[in-house]
N, C-alpha and C positions, 0 to 999 in steps of 0.2 A: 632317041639320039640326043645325046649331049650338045649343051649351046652354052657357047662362051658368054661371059657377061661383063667383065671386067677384070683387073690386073694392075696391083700396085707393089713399088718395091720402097722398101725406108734405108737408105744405103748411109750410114752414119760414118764408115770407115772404109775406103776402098783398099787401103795395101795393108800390109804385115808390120806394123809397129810405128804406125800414123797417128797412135792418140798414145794418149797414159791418162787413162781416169780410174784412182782408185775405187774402190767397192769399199768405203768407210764405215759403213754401219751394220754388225755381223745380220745375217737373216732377215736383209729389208731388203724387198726389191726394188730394184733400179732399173729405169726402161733402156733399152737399148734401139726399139724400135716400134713404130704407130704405123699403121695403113688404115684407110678409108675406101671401100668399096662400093663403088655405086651399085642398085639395085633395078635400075631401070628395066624395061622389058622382060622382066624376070620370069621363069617358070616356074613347074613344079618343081619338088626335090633338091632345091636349092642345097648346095654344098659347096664350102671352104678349102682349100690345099695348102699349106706353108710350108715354105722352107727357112731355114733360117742358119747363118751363122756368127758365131762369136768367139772373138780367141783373148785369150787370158794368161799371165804370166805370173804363177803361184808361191805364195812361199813356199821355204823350204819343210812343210810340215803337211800331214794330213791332211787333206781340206774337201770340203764337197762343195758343190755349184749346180747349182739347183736353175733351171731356164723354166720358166712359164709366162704361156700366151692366156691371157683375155679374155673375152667379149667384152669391149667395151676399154675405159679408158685408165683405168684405177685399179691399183693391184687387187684390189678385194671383188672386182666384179667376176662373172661365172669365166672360171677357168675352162678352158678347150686342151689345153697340154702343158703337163709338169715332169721333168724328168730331173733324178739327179745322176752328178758323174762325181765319180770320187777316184782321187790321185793321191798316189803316194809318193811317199818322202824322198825319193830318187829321181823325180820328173824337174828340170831343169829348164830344157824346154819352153817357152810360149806352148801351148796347147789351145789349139784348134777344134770347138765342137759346133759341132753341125745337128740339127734336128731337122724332121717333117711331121707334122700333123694336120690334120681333118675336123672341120667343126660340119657335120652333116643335120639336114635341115633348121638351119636358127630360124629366128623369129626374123622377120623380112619389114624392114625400116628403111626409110629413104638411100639411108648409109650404112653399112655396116665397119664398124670399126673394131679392131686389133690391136691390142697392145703386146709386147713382147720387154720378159722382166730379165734381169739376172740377178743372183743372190749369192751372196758363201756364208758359209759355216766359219770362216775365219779368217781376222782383218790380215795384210799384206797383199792380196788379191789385185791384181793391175788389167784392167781392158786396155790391151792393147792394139788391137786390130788386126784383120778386118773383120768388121759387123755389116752384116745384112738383115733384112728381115722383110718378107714376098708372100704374097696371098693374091690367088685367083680361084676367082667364084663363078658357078657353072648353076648349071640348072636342066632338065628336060625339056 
């Protein structure tokens, strides 16, 4: 049977159009969101859940946006999930993306920490809100 362990949410933007932070530098990730898991009483089979979201308001041109989670605090450490979404030239829109990912059995440290990135493929890229980003860690 599964046992809860802990649950954190990193809430950077609660409404629809609450920030304007551009994405200024093509293909470098940007964090949007950190959590820290405590490990305490922990079991076996220790596993990760996330959700996350992030919305964006695109130039008018082709563009990809690339979201990637972590282990750890720095874009280069072991990624757990990277997905890209790509929009085209007629989306006007803010755009709304949502992800879920699993990091199952990691290595078991006092904390476990989560980073969450976002990136484009090309400058005019605005975060504009809302950002989330939530992880709850389970165990046998």
């Amino acid at each position: 049977m599964s046992q809860f362990i802990d649950a954190r949410t990193s809430q950077n933007a609660s409404l629809a159009n609450s920030i304007a932070i551009p994405i200024l530098v093509i293909n470098t990730p940007q964090l949007f969101g950190q959590i820290g898991l405590i490990t305490d009483n922990i079991g076996a089979n220790p596993r990760v859940q996330f959700t996350g979201t992030v919305t964006v308001q695109l130039p008018l041109a082709l563009v990809g946006i690339t979201i990637t989670v972590v282990r750890g605090t720095l874009s280069t450490d072991p990624v757990i999930y990277s997905a890209t979404s790509t929009f085209s030239l007629s989306v006007l829109a803010p755009q709304v993306i949502t992800f879920s990912a699993s990091d199952f059995d990691p290595p078991i440290t006092p904390q476990l920490t989560y980073t969450a990135f976002i990136s484009s493929n090309l400058l005019g890229t605005i975060r504009v809100g809302p950002e989330n980003f939530e992880g709850s860690l389970y165990s046998d």
